[in-house]
C-alpha positions as CSV (number, residue, x, y, z in Angstrom):
1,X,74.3,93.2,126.8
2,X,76.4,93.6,123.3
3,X,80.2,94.5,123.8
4,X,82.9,95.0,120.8
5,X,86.6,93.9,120.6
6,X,88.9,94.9,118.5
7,X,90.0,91.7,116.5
8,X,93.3,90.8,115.3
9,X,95.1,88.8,111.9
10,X,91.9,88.5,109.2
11,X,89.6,89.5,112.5
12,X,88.6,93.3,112.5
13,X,85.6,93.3,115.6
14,X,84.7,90.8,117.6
15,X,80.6,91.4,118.7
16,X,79.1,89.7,121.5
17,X,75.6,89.6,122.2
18,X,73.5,87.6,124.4
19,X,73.0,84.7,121.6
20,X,75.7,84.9,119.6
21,X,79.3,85.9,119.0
22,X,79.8,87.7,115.5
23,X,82.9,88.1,113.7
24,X,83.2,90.9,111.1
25,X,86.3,90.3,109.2
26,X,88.4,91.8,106.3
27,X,87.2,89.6,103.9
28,X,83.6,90.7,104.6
29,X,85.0,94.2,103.8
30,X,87.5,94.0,100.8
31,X,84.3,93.8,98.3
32,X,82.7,96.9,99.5
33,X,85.6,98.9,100.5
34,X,88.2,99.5,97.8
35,X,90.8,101.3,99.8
36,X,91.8,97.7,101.7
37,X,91.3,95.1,99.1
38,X,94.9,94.1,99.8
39,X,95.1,95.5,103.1
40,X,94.7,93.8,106.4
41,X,93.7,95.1,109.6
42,X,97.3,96.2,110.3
43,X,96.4,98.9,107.4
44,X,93.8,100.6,109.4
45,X,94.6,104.0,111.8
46,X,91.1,105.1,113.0
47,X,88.2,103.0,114.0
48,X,85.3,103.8,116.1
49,X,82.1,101.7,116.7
50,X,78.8,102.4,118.5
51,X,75.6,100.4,119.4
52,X,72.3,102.3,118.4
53,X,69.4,98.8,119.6
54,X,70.6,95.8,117.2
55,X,72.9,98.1,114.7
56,X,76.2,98.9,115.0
57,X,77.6,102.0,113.5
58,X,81.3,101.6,112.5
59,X,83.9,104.2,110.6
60,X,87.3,103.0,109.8
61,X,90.2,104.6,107.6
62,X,93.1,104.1,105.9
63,X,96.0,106.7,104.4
64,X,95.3,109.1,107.3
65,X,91.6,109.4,106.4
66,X,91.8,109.7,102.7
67,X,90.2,106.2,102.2
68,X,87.8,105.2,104.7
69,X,84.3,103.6,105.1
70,X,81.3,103.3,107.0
71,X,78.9,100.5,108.1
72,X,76.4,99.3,109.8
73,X,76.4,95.7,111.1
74,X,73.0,94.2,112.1
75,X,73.2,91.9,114.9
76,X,69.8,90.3,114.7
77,X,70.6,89.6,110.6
78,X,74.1,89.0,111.2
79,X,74.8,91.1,107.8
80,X,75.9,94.6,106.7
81,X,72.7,96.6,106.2
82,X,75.1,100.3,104.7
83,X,78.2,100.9,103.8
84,X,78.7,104.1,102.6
85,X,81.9,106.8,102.2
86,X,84.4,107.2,105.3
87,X,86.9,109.6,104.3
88,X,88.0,111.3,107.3
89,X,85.2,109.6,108.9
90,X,85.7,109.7,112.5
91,X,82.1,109.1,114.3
92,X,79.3,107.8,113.1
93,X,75.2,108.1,114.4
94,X,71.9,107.0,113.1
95,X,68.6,108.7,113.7
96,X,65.4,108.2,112.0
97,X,66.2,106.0,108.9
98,X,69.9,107.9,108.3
99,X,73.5,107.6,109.4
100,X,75.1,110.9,110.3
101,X,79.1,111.0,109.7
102,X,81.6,113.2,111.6
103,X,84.4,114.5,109.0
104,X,87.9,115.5,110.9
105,X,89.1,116.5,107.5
106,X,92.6,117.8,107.8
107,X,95.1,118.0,104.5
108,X,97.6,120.2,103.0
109,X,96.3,123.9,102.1
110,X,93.2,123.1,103.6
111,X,92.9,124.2,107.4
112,X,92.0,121.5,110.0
113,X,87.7,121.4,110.4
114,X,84.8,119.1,111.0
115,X,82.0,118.4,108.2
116,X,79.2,116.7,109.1
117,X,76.6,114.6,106.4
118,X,74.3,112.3,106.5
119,X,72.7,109.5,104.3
120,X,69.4,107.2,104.5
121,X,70.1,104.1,106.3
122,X,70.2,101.0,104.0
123,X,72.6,103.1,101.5
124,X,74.9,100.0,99.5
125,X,77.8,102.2,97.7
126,X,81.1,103.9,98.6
127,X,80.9,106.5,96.6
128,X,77.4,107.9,97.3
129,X,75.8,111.5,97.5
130,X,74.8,113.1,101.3
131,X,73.5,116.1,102.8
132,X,75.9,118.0,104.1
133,X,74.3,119.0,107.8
134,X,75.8,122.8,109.0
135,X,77.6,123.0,111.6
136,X,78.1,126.3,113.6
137,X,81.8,128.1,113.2
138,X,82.5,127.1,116.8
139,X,81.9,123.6,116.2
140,X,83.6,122.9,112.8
141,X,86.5,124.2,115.0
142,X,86.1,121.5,117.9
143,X,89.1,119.8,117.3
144,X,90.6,117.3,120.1
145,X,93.5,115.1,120.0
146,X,90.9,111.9,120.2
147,X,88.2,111.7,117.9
148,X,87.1,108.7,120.3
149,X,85.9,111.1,122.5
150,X,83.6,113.0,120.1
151,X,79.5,112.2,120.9
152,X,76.9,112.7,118.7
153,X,73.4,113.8,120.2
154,X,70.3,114.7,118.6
155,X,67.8,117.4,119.8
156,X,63.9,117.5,119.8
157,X,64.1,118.9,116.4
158,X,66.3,115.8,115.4
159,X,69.2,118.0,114.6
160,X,72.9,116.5,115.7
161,X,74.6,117.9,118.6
162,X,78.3,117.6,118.5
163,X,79.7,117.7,122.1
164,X,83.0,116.0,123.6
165,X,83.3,113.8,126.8
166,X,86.5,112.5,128.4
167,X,86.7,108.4,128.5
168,X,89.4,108.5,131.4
């Protein structure tokens, strides 16, 4: 069984699986992720984190989502294996060789929406170019007060399914 803890000081998650206890701190980020290179973890608002077999998925931002990043943390190599663009990042999923990003993007004169993109798995740069993936009108619109409780499925077709489930 792997389980996550938030960290604290230097100490952003704390992974534990069977073998091993990882540490994934903010010096492992600062080279990748330009928004924090003099930040510390007291810097960050949002940060979500999910288990898809050995890989963890994490988003994390700063500056209410304008600066953000996502990675994924190999437990069996102990490394980063992507890092790629988090603004407004607040869920991450891979599926067949690519990570799919959540947007809440929300900004003045822009109305408050979800985007959705994706990029192949093993991606190394912050500023990098996805596919946007097309969400319905509905959806773009499924705004909740805590983005931890946005879930993203995938149907036979491999196409993401954004639904929302309560963690109370």
């Amino acid at each position: 069984m792997k389980t996550i803890s938030i960290g604290t000081g230097n100490t952003l998650l704390t992974i534990k699986t069977e073998n091993s206890e990882q540490i994934i701190t903010m010096d492992l980020l600062r080279p990748i992720w330009h928004d924090i290179a003099d930040g510390s973890c007291d810097d960050i608002e949002y940060l979500s984190a999910d288990f898809y077999d050995d890989l963890l998925v994490c988003c994390a931002y700063v500056s209410q989502g304008q600066g953000g990043i996502v990675f994924v943390w190999d437990t069996s190599k102990e490394k980063i294996v992507h890092y790629s663009d988090g603004k407004f990042a607040v869920k991450a999923a891979i599926n067949k060789e690519s990570v799919y990003v959540l947007r809440m993007v929300s900004f003045w004169g822009q109305e408050a929406h979800l985007e959705m993109d994706s990029c192949p798995l093993g991606t190394m740069e912050e500023d990098n170019d996805v596919s946007a993936v097309e969400l319905d009108e509905e959806t773009a619109h499924l705004l909740i007060n805590d983005p931890q409780n946005y879930v993203i499925d995938f149907n036979s077709e491999n196409r993401p399914i954004i639904s929302v489930v309560s963690h109370d």
